[in-house]
C-alpha positions as CSV (number, residue, x, y, z in Angstrom):
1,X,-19.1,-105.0,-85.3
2,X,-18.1,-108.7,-85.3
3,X,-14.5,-109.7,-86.5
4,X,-15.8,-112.8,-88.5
5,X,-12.3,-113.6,-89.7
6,X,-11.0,-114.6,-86.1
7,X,-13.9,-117.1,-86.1
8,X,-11.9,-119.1,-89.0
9,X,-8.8,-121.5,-88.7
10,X,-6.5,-118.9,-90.0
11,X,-4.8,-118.7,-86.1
12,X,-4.0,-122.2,-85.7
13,X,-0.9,-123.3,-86.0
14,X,0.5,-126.1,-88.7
15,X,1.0,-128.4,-86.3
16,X,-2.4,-128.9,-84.9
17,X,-3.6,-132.7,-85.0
18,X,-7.3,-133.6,-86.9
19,X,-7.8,-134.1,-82.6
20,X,-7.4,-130.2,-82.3
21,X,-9.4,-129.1,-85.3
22,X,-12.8,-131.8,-84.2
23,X,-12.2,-130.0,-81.0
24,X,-11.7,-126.4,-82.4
25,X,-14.7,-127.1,-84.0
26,X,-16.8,-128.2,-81.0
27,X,-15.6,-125.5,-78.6
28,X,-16.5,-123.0,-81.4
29,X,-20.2,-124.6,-81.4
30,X,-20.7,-124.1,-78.0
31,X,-19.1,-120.4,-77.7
32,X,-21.1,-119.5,-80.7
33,X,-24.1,-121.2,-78.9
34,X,-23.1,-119.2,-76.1
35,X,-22.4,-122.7,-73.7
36,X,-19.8,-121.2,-71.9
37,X,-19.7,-124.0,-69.7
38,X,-18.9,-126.6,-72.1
39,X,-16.5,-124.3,-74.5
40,X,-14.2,-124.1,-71.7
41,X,-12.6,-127.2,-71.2
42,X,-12.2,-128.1,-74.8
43,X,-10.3,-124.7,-75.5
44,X,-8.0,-125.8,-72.1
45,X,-7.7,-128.9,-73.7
46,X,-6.7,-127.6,-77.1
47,X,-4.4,-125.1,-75.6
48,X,-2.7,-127.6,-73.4
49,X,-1.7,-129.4,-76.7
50,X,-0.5,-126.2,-78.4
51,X,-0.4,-123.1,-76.1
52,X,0.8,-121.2,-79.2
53,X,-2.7,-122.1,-81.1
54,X,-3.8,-117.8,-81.6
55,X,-7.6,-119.1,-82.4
56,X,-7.7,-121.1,-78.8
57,X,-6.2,-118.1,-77.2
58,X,-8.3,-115.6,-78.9
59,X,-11.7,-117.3,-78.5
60,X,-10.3,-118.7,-74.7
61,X,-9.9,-114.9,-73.3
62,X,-13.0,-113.6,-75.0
63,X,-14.7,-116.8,-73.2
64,X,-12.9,-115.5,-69.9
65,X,-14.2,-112.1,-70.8
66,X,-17.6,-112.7,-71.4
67,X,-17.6,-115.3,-67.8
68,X,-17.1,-111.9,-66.0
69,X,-12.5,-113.4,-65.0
70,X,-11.0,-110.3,-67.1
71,X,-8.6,-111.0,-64.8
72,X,-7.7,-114.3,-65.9
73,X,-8.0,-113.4,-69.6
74,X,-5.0,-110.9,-69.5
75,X,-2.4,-113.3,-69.9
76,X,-3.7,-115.0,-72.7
77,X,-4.3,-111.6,-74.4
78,X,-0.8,-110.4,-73.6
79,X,0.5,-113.7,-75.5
80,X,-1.3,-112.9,-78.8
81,X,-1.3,-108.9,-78.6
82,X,1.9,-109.0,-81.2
83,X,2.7,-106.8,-83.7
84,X,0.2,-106.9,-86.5
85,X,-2.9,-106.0,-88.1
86,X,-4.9,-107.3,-84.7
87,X,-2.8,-105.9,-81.8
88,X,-4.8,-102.5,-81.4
89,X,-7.8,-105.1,-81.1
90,X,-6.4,-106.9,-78.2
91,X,-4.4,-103.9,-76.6
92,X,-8.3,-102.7,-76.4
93,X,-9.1,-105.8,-75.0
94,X,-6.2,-106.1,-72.1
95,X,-7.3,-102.2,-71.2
96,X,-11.0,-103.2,-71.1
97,X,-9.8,-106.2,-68.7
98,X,-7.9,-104.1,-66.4
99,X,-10.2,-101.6,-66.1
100,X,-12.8,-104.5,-65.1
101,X,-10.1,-105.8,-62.9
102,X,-9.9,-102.5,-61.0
103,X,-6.4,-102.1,-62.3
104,X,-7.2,-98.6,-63.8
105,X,-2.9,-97.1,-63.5
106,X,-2.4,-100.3,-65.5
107,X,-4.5,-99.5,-68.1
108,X,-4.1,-96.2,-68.9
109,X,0.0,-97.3,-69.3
């Protein structure tokens, strides 16, 4: 099932510059494309201007995710997985990661 309404800007933050939404909009051209390689350093550049921006982080870890570094994508979901309508979705997430990551008494926790 896809989870179309994390693909829109609602995540980003008021205080993103027209810089971070032409790159928001890039880096989601590319994921969508599935250019992995070139989604990645826009959505490092965008969260290096805000590193509060949920959309980056979101799209960032999936990224991470799908790259085969779930363990490199568990900080980034363990900033957005806060109380709300989405944390089951990334508590699922963080368990998937440390499973991958071999980190199986972590995840069951």
């Amino acid at each position: 099932m896809a989870w179309w309404r994390l693909w829109t800007n609602r995540g980003a933050s008021p205080t993103d510059t027209s810089n971070n939404k032409k790159l928001q909009r890039i880096a989601r051209k590319h994921y969508n494309e599935k250019n992995f390689h070139l989604a990645a350093p826009l959505l490092e550049e965008i969260l290096a201007n805000d590193g509060d921006n949920i959309w980056a982080l979101d799209v960032y870890s999936r990224l991470l995710m799908n790259t085969k570094n779930h363990d490199k994508a568990i900080p980034f979901l363990e900033k957005i997985a806060t109380p709300g309508p989405d944390r089951p979705i990334y508590l699922r997430r963080i368990a998937k990661c440390l499973q991958f990551s071999r980190r199986y008494r972590e995840s069951v926790e």
